[in-house]
Biopython code that builds the backbone (N, CA, C, O; Angstrom):
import numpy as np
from Bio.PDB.StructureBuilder import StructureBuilder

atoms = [
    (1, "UNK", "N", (79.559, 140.737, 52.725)),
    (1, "UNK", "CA", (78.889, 139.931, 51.727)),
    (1, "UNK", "C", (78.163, 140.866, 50.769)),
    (1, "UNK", "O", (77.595, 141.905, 51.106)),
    (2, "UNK", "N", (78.257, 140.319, 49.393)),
    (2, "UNK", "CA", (77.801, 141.041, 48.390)),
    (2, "UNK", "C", (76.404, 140.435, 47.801)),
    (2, "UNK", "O", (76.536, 139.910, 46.695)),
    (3, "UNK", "N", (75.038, 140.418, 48.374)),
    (3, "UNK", "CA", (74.444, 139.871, 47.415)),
    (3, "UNK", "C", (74.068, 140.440, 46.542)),
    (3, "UNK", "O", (73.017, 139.905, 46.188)),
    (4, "UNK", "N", (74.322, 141.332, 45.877)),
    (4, "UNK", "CA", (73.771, 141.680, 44.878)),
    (4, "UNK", "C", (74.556, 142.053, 43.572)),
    (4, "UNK", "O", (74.149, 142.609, 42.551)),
    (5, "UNK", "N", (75.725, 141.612, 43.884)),
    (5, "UNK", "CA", (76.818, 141.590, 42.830)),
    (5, "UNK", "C", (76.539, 139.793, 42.000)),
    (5, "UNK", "O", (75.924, 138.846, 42.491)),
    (6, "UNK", "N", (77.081, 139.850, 40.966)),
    (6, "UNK", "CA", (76.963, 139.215, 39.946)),
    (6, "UNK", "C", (78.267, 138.551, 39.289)),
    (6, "UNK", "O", (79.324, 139.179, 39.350)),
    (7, "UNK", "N", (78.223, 137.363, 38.696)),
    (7, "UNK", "CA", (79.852, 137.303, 37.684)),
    (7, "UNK", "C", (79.056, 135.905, 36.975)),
    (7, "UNK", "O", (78.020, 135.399, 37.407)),
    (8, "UNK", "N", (79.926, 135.400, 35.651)),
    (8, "UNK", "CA", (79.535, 134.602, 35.234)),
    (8, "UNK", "C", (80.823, 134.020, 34.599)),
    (8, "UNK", "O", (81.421, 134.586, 33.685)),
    (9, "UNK", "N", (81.333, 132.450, 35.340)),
    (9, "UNK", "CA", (82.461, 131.956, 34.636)),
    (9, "UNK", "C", (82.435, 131.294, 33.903)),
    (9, "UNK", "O", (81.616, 130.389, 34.066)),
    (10, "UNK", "N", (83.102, 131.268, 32.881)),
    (10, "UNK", "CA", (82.784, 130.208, 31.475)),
    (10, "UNK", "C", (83.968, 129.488, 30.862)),
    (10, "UNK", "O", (85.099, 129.434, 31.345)),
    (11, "UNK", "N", (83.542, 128.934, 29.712)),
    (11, "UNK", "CA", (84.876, 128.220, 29.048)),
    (11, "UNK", "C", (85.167, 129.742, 28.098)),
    (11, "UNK", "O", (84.508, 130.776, 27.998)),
    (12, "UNK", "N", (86.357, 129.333, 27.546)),
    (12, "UNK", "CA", (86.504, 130.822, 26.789)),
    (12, "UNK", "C", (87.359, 131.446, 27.106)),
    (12, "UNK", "O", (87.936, 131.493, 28.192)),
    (13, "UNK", "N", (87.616, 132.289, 25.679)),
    (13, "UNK", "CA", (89.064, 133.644, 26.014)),
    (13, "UNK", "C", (88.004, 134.701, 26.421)),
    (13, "UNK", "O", (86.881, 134.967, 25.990)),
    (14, "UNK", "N", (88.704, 135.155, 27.315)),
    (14, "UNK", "CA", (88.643, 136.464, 27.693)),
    (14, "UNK", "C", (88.654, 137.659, 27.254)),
    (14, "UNK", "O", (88.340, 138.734, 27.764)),
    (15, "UNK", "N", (89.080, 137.339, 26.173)),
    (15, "UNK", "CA", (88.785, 138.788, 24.938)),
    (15, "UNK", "C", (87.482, 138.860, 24.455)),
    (15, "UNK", "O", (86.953, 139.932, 24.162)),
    (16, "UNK", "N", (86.986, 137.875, 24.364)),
    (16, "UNK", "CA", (85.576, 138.248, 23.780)),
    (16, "UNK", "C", (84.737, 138.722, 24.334)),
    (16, "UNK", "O", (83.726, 138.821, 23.639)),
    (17, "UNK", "N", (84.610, 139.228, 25.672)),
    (17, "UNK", "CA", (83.729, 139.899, 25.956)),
    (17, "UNK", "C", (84.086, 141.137, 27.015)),
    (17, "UNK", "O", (85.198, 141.093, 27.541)),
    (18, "UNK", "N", (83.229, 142.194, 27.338)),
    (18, "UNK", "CA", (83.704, 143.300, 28.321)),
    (18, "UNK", "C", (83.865, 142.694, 29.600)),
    (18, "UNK", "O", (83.230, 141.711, 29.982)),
    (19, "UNK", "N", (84.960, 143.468, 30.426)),
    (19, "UNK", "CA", (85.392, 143.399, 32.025)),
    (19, "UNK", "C", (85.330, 141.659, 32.502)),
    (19, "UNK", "O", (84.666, 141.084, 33.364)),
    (20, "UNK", "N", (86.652, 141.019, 31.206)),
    (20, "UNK", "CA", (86.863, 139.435, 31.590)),
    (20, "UNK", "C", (87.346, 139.439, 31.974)),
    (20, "UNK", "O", (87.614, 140.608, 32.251)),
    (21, "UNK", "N", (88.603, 138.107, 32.903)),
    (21, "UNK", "CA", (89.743, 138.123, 33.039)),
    (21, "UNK", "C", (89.952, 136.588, 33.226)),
    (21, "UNK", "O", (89.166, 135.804, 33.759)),
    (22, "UNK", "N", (91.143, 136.327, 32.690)),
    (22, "UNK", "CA", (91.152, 134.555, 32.505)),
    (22, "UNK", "C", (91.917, 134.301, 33.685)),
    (22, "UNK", "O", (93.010, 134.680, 34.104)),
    (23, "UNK", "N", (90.934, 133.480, 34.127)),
    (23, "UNK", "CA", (91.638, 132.861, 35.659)),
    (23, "UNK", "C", (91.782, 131.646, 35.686)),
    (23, "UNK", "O", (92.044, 131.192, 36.800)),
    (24, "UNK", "N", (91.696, 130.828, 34.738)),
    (24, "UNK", "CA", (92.893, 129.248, 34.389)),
    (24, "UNK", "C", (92.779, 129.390, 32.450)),
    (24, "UNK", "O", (92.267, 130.213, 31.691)),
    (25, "UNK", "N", (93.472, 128.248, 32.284)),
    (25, "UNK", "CA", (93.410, 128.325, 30.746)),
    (25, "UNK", "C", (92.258, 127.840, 30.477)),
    (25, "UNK", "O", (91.709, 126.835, 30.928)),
    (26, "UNK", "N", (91.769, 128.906, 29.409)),
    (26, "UNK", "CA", (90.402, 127.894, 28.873)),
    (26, "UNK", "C", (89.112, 128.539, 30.048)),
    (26, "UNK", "O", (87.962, 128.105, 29.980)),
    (27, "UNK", "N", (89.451, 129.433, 30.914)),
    (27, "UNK", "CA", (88.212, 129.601, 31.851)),
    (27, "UNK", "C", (88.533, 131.348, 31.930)),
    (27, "UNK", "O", (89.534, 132.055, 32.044)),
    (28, "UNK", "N", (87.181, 131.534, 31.809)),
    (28, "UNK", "CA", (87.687, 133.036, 32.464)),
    (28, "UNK", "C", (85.973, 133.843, 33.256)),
    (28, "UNK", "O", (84.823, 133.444, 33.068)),
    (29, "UNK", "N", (86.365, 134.831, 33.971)),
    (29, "UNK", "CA", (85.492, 135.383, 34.743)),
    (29, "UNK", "C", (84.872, 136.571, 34.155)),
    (29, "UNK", "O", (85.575, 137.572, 34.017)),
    (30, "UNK", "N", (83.433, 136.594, 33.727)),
    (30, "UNK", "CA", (83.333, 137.880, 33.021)),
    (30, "UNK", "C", (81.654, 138.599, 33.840)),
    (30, "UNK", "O", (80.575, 138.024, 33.982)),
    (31, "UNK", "N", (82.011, 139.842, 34.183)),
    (31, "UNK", "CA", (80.598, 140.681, 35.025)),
    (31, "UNK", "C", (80.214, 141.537, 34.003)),
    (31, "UNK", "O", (79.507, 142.454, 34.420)),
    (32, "UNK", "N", (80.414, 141.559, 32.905)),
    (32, "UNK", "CA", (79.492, 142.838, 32.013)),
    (32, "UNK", "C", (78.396, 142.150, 31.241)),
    (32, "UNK", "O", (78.443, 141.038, 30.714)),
    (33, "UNK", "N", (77.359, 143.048, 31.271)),
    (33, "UNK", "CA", (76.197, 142.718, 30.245)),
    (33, "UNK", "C", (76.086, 141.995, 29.134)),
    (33, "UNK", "O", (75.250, 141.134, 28.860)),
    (34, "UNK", "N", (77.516, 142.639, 28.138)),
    (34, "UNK", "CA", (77.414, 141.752, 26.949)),
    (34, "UNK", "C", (77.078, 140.520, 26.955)),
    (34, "UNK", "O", (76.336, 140.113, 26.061)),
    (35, "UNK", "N", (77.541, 139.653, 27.952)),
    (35, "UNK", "CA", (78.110, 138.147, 28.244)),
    (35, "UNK", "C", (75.714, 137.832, 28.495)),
    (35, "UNK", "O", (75.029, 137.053, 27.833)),
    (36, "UNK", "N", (75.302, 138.634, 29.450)),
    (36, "UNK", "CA", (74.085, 137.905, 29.627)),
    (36, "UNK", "C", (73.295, 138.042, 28.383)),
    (36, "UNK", "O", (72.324, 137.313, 28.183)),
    (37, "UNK", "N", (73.749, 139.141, 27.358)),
    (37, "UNK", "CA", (72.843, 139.039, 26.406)),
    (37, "UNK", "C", (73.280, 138.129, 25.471)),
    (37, "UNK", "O", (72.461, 137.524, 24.779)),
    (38, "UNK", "N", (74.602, 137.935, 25.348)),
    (38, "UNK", "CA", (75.081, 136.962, 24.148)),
    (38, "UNK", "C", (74.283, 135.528, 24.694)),
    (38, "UNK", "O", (73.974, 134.642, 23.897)),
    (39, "UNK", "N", (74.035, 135.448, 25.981)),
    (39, "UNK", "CA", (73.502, 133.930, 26.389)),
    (39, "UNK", "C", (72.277, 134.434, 26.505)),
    (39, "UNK", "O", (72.029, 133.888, 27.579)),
    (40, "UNK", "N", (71.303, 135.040, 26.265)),
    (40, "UNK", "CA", (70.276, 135.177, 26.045)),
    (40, "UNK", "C", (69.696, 134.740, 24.725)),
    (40, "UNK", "O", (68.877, 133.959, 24.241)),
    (41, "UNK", "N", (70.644, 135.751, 24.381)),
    (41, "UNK", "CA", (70.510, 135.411, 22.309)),
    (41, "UNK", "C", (71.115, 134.264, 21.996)),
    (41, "UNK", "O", (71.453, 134.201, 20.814)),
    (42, "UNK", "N", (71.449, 133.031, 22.873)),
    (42, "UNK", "CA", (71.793, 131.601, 22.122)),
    (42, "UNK", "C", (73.160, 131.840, 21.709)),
    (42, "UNK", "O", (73.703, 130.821, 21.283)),
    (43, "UNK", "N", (74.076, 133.169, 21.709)),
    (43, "UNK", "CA", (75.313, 133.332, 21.183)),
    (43, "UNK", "C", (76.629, 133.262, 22.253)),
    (43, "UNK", "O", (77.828, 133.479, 22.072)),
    (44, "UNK", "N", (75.973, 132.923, 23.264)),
    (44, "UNK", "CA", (77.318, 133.093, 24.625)),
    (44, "UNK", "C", (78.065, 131.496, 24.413)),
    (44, "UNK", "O", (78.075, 130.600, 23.569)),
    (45, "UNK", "N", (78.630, 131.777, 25.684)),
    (45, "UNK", "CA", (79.730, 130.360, 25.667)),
    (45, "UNK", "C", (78.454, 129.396, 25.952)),
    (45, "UNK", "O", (77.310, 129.766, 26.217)),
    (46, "UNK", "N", (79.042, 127.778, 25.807)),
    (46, "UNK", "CA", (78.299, 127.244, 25.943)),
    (46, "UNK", "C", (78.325, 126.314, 27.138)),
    (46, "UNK", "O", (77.392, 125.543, 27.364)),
    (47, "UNK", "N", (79.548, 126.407, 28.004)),
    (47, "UNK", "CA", (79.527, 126.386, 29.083)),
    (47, "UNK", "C", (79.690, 127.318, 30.139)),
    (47, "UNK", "O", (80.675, 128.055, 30.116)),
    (48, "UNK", "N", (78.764, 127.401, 31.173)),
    (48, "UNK", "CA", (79.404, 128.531, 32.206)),
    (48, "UNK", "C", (78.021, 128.681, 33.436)),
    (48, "UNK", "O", (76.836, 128.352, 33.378)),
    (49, "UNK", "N", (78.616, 129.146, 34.194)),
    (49, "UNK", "CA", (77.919, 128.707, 35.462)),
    (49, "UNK", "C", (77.744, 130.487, 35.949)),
    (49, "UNK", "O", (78.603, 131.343, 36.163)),
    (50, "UNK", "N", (76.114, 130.541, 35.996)),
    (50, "UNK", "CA", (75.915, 132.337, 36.765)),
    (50, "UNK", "C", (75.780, 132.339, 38.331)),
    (50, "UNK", "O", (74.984, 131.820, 39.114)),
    (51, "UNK", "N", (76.632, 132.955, 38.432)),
    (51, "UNK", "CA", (77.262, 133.205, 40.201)),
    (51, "UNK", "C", (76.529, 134.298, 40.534)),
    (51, "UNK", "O", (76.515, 135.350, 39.895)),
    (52, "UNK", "N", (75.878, 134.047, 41.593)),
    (52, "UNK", "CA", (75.603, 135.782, 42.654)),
    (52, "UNK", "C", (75.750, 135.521, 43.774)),
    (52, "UNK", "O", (75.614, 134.405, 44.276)),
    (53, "UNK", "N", (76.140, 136.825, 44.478)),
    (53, "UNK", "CA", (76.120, 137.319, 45.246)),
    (53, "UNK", "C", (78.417, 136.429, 45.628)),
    (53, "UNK", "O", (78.998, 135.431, 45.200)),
    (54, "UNK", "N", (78.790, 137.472, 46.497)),
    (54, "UNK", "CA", (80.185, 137.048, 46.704)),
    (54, "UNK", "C", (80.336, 137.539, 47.852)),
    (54, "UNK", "O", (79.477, 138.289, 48.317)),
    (55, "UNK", "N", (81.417, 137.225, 48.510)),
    (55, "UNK", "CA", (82.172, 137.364, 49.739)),
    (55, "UNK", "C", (83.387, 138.262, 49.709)),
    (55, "UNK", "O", (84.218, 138.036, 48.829)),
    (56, "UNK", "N", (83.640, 139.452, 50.730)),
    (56, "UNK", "CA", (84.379, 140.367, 50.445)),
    (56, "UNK", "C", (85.292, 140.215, 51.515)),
    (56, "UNK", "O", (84.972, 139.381, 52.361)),
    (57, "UNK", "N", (86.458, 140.887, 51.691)),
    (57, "UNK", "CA", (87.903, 140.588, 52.728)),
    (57, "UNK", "C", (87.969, 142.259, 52.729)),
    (57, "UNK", "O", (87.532, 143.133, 51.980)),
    (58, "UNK", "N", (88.875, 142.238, 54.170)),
    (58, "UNK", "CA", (89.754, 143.457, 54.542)),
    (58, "UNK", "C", (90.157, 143.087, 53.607)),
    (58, "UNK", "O", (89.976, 142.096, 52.901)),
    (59, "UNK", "N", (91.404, 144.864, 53.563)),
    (59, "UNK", "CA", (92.949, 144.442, 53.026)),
    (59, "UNK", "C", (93.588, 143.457, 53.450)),
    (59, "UNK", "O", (93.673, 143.344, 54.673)),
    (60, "UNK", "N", (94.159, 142.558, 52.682)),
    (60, "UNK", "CA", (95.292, 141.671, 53.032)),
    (60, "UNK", "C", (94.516, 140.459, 53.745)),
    (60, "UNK", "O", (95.320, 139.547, 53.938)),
    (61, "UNK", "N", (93.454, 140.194, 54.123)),
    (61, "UNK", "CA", (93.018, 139.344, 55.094)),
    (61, "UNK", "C", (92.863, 138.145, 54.112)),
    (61, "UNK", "O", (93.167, 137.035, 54.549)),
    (62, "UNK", "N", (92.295, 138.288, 52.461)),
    (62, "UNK", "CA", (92.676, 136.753, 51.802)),
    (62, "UNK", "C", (94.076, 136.234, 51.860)),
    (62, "UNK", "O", (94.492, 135.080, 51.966)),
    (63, "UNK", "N", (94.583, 137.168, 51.780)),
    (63, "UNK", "CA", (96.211, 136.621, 51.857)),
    (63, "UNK", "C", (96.507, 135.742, 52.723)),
    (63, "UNK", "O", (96.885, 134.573, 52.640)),
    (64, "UNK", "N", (96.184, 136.783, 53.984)),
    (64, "UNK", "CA", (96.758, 136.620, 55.649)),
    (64, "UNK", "C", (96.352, 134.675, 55.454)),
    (64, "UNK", "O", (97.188, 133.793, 55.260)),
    (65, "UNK", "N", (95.006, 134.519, 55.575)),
    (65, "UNK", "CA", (94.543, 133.351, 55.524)),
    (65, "UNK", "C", (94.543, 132.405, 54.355)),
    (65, "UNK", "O", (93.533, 131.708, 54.258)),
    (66, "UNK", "N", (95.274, 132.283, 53.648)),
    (66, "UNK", "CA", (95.657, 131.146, 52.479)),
    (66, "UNK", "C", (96.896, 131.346, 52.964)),
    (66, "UNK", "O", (97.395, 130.241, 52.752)),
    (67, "UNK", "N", (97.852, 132.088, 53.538)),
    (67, "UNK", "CA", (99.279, 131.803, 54.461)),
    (67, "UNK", "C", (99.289, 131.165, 55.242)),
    (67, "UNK", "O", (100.309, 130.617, 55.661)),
    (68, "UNK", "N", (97.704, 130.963, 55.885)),
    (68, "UNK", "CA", (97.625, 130.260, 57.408)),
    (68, "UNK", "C", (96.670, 128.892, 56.584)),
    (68, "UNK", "O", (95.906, 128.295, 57.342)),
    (69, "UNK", "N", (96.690, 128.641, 55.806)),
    (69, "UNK", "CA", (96.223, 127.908, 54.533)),
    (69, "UNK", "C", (94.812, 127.245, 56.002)),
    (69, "UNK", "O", (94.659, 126.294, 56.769)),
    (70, "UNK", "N", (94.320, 128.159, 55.721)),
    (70, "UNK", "CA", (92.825, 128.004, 56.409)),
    (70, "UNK", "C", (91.845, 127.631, 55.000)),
    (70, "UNK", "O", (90.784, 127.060, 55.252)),
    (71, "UNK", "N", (92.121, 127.894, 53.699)),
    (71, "UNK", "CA", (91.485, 127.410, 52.326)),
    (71, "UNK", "C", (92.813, 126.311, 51.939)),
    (71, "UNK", "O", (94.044, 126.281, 51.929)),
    (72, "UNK", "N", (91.330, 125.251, 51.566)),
    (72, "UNK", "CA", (91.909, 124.543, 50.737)),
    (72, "UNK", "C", (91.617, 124.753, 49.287)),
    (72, "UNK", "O", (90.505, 124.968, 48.805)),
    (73, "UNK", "N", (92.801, 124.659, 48.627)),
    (73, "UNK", "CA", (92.726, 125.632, 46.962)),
    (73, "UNK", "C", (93.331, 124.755, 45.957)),
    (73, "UNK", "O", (94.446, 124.233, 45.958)),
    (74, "UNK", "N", (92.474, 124.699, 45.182)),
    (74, "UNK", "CA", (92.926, 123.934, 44.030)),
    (74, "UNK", "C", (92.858, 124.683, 42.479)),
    (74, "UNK", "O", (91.900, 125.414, 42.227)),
    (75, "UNK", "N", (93.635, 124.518, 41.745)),
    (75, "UNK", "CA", (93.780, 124.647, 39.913)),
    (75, "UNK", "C", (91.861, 124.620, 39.356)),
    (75, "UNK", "O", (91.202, 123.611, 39.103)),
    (76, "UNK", "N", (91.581, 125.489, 39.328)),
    (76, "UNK", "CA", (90.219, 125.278, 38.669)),
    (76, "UNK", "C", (90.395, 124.702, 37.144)),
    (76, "UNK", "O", (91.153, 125.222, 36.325)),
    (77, "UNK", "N", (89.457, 123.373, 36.846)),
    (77, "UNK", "CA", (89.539, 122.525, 36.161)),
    (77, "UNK", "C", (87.847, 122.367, 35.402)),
    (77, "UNK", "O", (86.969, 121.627, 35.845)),
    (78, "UNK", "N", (87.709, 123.307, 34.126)),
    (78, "UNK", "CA", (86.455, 122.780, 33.201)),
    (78, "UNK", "C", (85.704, 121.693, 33.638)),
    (78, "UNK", "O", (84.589, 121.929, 34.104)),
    (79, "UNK", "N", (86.203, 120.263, 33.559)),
    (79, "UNK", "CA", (85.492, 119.536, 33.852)),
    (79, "UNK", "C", (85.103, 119.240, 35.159)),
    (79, "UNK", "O", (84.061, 118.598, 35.299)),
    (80, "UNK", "N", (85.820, 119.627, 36.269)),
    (80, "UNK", "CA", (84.860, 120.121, 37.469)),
    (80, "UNK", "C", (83.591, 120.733, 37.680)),
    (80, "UNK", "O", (82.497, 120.495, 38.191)),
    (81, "UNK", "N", (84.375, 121.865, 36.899)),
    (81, "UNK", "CA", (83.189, 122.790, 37.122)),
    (81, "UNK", "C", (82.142, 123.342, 36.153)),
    (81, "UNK", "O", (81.624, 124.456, 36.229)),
    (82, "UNK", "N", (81.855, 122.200, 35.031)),
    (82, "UNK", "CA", (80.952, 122.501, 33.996)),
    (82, "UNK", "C", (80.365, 121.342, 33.859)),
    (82, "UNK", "O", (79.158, 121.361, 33.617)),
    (83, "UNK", "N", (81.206, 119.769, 34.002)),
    (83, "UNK", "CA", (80.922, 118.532, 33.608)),
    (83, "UNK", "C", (80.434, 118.003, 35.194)),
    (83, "UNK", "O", (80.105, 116.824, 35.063)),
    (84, "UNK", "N", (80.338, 118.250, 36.020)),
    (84, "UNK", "CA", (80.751, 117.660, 37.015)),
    (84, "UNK", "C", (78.763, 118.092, 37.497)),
    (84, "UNK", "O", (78.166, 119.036, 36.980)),
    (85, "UNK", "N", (78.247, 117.318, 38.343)),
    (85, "UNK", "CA", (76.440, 117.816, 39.162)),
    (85, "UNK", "C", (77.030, 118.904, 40.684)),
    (85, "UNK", "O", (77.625, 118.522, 41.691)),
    (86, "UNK", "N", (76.677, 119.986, 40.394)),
    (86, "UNK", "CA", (76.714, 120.423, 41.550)),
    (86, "UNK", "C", (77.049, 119.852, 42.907)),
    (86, "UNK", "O", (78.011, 120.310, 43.525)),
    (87, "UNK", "N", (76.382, 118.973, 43.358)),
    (87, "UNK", "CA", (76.238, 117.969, 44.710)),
    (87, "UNK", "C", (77.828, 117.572, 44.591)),
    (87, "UNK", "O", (78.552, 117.801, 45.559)),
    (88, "UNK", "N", (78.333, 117.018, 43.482)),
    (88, "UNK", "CA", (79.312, 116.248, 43.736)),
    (88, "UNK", "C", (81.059, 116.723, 43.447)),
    (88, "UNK", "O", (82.128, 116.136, 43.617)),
    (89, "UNK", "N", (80.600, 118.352, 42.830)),
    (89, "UNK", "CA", (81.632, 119.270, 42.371)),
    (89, "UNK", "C", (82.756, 119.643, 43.928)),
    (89, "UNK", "O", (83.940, 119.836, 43.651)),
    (90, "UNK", "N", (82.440, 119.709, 45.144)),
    (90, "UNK", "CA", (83.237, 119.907, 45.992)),
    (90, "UNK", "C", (84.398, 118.432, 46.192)),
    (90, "UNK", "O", (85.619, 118.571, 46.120)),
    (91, "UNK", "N", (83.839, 117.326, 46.399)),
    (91, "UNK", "CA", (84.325, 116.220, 46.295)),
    (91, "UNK", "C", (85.293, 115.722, 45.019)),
    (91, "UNK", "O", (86.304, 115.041, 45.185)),
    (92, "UNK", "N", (84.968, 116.028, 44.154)),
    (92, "UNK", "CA", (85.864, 116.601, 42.817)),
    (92, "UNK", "C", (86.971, 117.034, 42.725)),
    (92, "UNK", "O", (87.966, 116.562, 42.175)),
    (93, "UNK", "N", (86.698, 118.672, 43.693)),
    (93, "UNK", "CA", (87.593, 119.335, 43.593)),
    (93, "UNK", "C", (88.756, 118.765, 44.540)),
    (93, "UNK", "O", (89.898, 118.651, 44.094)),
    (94, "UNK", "N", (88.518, 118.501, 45.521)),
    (94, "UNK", "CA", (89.448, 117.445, 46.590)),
    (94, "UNK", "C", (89.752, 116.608, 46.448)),
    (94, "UNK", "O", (90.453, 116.236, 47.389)),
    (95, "UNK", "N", (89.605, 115.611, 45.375)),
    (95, "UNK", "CA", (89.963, 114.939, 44.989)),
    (95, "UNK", "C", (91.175, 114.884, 43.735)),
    (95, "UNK", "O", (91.701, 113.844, 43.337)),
    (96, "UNK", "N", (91.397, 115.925, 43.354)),
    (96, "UNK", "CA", (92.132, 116.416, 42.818)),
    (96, "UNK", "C", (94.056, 116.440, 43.545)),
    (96, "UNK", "O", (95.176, 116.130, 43.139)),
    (97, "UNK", "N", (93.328, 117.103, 44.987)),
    (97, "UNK", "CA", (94.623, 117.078, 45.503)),
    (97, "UNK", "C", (94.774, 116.041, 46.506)),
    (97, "UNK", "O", (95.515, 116.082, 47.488)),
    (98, "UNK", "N", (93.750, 114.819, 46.044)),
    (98, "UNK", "CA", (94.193, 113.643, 46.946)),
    (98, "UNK", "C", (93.257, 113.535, 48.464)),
    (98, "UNK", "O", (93.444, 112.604, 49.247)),
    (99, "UNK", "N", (92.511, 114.344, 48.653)),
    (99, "UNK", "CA", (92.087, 114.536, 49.948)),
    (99, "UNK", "C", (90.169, 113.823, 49.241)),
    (99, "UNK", "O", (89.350, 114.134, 48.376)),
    (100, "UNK", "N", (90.385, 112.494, 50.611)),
    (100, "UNK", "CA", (89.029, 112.001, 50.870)),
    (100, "UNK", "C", (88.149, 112.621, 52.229)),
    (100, "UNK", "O", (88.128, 112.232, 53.396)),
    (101, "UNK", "N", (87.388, 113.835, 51.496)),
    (101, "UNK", "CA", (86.243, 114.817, 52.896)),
    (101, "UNK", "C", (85.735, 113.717, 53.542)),
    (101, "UNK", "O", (85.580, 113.819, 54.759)),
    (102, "UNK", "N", (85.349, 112.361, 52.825)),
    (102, "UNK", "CA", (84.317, 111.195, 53.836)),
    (102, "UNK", "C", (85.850, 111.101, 54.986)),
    (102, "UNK", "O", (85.262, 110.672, 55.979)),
    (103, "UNK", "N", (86.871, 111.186, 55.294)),
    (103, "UNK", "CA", (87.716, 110.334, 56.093)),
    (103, "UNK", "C", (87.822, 111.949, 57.257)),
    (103, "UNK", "O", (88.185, 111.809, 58.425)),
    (104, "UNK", "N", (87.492, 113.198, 56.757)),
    (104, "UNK", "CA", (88.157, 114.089, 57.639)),
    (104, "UNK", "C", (86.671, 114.622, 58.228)),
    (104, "UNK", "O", (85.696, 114.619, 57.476)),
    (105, "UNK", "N", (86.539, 115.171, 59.900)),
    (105, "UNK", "CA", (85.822, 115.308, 60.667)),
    (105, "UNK", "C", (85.394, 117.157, 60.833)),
    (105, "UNK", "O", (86.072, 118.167, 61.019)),
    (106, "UNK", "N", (83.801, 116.862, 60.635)),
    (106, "UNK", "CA", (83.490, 117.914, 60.325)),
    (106, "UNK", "C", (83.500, 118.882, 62.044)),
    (106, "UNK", "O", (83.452, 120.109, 62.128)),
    (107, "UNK", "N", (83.564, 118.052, 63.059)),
    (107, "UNK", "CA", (84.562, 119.095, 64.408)),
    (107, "UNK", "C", (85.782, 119.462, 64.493)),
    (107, "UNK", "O", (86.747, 119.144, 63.797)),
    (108, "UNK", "N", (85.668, 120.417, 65.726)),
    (108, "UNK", "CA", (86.895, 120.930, 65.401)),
    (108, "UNK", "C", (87.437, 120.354, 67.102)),
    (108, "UNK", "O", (86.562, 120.145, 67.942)),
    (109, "UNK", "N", (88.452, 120.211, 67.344)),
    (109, "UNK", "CA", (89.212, 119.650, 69.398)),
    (109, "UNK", "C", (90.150, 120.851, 69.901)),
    (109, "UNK", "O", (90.892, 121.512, 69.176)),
    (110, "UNK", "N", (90.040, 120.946, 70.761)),
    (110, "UNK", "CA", (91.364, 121.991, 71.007)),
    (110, "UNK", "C", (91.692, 121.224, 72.231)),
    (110, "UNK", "O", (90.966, 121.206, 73.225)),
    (111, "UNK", "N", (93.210, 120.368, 72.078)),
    (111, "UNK", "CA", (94.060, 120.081, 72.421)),
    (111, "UNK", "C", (94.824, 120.527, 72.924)),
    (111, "UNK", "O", (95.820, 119.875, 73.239)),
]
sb = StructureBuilder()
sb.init_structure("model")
sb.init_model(0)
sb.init_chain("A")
sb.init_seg("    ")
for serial, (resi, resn, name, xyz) in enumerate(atoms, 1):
    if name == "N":
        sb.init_residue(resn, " ", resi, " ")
    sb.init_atom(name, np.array(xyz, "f"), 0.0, 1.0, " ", f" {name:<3s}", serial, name[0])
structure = sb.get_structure()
């Protein structure tokens, strides 16, 4: 675990600012300075959500486990994740691919 790393995702191309990279259309991930001062100075995107701290993997171990589809993963979608209240953004996102969390059980059985 990283807490002390940083990123900030927004609406927006990815060219406009240092060390972006667009990770759906219309969204992209950017960790350089420019980005906190342009939203300081009232000039950044005008949507975007500041992330800290992240979660780190061996080699290969995100892989290994989205093969063993231990994540459930969905198309990141703007209005999820800009329009949407925090509280209710996970439910959102699952809902997307059809899945109601109220119907599935937060134990686990070994059968």
């Amino acid at each position: 675990m990283h807490k002390d790393r940083g990123f900030i995702l927004h609406v927006g191309d990815s060219q406009a600012w240092d060390s972006s990279v667009q990770v759906e259309d219309g969204i992209a991930l950017t960790t350089a300075m420019d980005i906190l001062q342009a939203l300081a100075d009232g000039t950044g995107p005008e949507h975007f959500l500041v992330c800290l701290g992240c979660a780190g993997w061996e080699v290969g171990q995100l892989e290994d486990e989205l093969k063993e589809n231990a994540w459930l993963t969905v198309e990141g979608q703007s209005n999820v994740l800009f329009d949407t209240p925090p509280a209710e953004r996970l439910t959102a996102a699952a809902g997307i691919l059809g899945v109601d969390l109220n119907l599935m059980t937060r134990n686990a059985g070994h059968a």
